[in-house]
N, C-alpha and C positions, 0 to 999 in steps of 0.2 A: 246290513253288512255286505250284500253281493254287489251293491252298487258301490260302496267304497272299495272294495277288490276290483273291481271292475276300471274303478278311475284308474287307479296304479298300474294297468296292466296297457302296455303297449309292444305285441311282439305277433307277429305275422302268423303265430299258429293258437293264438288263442282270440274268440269270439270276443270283437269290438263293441264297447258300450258308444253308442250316437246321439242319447239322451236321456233323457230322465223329466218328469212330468208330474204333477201330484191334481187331484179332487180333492173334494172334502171328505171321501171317503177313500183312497187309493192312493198307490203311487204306482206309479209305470214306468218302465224298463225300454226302452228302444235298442237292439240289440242289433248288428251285423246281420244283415239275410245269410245265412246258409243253403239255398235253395236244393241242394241235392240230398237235403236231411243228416242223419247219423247214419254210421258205420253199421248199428245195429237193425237200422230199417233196411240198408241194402243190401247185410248179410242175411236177410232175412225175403228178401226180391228175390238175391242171384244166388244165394246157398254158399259160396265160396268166392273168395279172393284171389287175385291169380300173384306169385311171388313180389314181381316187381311193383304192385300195386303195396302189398302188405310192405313191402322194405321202405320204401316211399314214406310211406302212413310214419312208420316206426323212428326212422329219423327226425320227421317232423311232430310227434309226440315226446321224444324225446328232449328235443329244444324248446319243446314248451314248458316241459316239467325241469330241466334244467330254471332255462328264464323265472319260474314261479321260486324254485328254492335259491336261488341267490337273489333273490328279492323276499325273503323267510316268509315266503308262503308256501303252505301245502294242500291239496288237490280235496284229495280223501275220498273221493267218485270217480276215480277213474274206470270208466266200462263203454264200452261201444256205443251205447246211449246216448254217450256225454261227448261222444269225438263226433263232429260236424263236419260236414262235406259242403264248400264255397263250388260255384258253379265252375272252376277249374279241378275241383277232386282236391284242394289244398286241406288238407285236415285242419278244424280249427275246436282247439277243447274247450268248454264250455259246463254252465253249471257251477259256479264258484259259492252257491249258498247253501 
């Protein structure tokens, strides 16, 4: 099911699917690097956010979850975990299984 949410999804703050792969016992996900990890690993490094940083995020979380619900998808994990950091700090949400 996360690989077919994944096709449908194209929008600048949510983690790109790049491919998809299968064994005889597996399938495999090729996913967007997010190299500076989730929100939750480096609220968890730096202790806190500084404003402009959190308002930034919060925009751009927002037009993801907008983009997901007039496409009638909904998240249902939304938690710092699950919001990813691209080597620009761009939030991108992820997690759709």
């Amino acid at each position: 099911m996360e690989i077919n949410i994944h096709r449908q999804l194209q929008h600048p703050n949510t983690v790109h699917l790049q491919d998809t792969f299968e064994d005889s016992k597996n399938i495999y996900i090729l996913l967007q690097l997010c190299s500076l990890g989730s929100l939750k690993d480096l609220l968890d490094h730096r202790g806190c956010f500084n404003e402009p940083e959190v308002r930034s995020w919060f925009v751009q979380l927002a037009g993801a979850v907008h983009y997901l619900h007039d496409h009638q998808l909904v998240h249902r994990d939304i938690k710092p975990g699950n919001m990813l950091l691209d080597c620009d700090m761009n939030l991108k949400l992820g997690d759709f299984g």
